[in-house]
N, C-alpha and C positions, 0 to 999 in steps of 0.2 A: 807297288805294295808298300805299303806303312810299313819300316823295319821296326820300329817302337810297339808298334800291335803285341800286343800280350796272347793273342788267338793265330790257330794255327793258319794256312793260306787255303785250306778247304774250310773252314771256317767263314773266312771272310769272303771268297768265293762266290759258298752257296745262301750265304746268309745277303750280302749287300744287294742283289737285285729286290729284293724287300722292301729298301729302306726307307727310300720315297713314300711307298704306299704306307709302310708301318708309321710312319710319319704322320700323315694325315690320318690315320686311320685312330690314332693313339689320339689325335687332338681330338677327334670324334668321340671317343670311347671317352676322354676326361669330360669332356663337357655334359655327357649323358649323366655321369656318374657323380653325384653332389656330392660334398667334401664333408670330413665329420666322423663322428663315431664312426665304430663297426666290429662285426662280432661275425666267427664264421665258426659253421657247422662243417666239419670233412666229411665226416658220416654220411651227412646227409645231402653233401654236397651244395650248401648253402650258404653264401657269403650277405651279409645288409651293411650298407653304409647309408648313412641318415636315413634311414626309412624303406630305403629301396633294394629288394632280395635280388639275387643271381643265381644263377646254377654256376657254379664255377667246378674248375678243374686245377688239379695241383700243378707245379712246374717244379718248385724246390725250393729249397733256405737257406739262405748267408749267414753265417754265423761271424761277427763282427769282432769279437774275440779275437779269433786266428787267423782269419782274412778267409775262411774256406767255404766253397759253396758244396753244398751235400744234393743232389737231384731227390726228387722225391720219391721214385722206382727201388732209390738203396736205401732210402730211411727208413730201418725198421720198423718207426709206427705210423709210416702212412702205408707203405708197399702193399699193403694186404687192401686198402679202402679202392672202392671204383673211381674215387674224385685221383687216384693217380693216372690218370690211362693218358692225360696229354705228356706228362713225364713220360712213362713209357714209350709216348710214338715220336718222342723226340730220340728216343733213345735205340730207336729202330732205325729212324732214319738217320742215324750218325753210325750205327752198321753200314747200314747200304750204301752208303758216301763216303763211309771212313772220314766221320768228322769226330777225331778225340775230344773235345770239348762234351761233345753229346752221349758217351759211352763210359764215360770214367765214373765211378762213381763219384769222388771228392776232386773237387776241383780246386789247390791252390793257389788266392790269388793275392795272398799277402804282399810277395814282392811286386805289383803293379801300381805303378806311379800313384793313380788312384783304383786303388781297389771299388770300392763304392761305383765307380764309373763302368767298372768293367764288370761290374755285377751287373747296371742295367742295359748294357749292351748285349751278356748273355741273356737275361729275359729276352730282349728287344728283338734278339735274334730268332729265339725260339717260338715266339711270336709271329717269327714270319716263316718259317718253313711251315708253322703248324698252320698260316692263315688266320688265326685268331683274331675277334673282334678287338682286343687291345691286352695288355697283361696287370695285375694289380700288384703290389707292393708294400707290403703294413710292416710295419712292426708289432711284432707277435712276444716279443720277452726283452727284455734291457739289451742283450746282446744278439739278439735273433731277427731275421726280416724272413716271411715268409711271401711267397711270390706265386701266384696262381694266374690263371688264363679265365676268362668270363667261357662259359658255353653254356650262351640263351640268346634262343631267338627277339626278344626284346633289346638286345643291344642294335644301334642303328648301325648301317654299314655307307660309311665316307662315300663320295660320291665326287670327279673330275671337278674345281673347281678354277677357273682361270685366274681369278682375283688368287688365290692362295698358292694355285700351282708351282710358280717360280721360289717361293720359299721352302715350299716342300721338296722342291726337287733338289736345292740348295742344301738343304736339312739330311735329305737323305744322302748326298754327295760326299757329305760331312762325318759318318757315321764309321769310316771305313779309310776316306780318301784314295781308294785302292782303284775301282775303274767309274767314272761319272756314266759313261758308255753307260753299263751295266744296270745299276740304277733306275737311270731313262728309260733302257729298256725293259725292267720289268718293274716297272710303272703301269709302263704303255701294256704290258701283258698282262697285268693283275686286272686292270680298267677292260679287259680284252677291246684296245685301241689299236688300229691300223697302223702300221709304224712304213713313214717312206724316207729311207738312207740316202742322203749324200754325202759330198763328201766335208765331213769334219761338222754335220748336223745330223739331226731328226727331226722330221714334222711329224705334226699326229695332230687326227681330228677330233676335239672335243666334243661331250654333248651340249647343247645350245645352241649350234652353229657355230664356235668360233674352231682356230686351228693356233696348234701351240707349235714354234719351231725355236728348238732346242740348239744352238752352236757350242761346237767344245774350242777351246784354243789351244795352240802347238804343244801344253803337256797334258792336254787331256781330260782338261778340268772344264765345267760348265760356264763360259763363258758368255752366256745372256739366254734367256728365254722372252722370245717376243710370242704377246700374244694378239692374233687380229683375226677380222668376221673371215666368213668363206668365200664370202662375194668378193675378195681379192682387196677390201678397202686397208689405207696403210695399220698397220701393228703398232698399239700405243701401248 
């Protein structure tokens, strides 16, 4: 466990088997989504940036000011709109798991090395309990950033890729440094990927034909992913 972590250990827990996929899944979602203006309706649950609409849903707002994040369920002028319901079911399931991060209404994160950082690991995070196609990020007033989830089927969903694999799985390792294990494993769970244990690895079959095999070293940390075909031929 990261003692420096600013979030609690049911936090980082239930959050980091995510993080891999939220990973690839986020570089997916940026590439889809062109950079540029943008103006969003809550109402009506419409976000456009350059040209191109979303059904979005709310998450919450950093208020840059005090370092505090407010969830979007307790702010008085969205709580009452339907675009809050991804707030809300995060905030359901930080009941059910007892994750404080997820239930409080205001979240102080002034005293954190970087606050700004730990603001997009909460999205980052909530993103991936809730499965979301990626999370957005604007700046909404001089001191304000408001942060919402896409929900539209038009967003594409990431897809196992060998060539990128090992950076992502790196990237997600990174996000927490608490178990690579973990990670790995719900990678291979979100991909619903065959996962076969031994000791101080995981292999899993790729679609294409290839196989990724995953080794940790003596603390646990990802220590190479090779990737090569199924036909047994060597892993470059």
């Amino acid at each position: 466990m990261n003692t420096n972590s600013p979030f609690s250990e049911a936090f980082v827990s239930l959050t980091e088997p995510h993080a891999a996929w939220g990973a690839e899944q986020l570089e997916t979602f940026n590439a889809f989504l062109p950079t540029g203006p943008w103006t969003a309706d809550l109402e009506q649950r419409r976000y456009r940036q350059s040209g191109r609409d979303l059904r979005i849903s709310i998450l919450g707002s950093y208020d840059e000011s005090d370092g505090t994040w407010l969830w979007g369920w307790a702010n008085p002028g969205f709580r009452e709109l339907p675009a809050v319901e991804a707030a809300e079911a995060v905030r359901q399931f930080g009941h059910a798991h007892g994750v404080r991060e997820f239930t409080e209404e205001v979240l102080d994160l002034s005293a954190c090395a970087r606050p700004r950082m730990a603001v997009e690991t909460l999205a980052f995070g909530a993103m991936g309990i809730l499965r979301a196609a990626g999370y957005i990020g604007v700046q909404a007033s001089p001191s304000t950033r408001l942060y919402m989830v896409p929900d539209d089927p038009q967003v594409p969903w990431a897809t196992p890729d060998p060539v990128t694999l090992p950076r992502m799985l790196v990237a997600g390792a990174g996000v927490h440094g608490s178990s690579a294990h973990a990670v790995v494993t719900g990678y291979c769970d979100h991909h619903e990927l065959a996962r076969r244990h031994g000791p101080g690895r995981i292999s899993t079959d790729l679609p294409g034909g290839t196989t990724a095999e995953i080794s940790f070293d003596d603390a646990g940390r990802i220590g190479s992913v090779e990737i090569g075909a199924l036909d047994g031929q060597k892993p470059r």
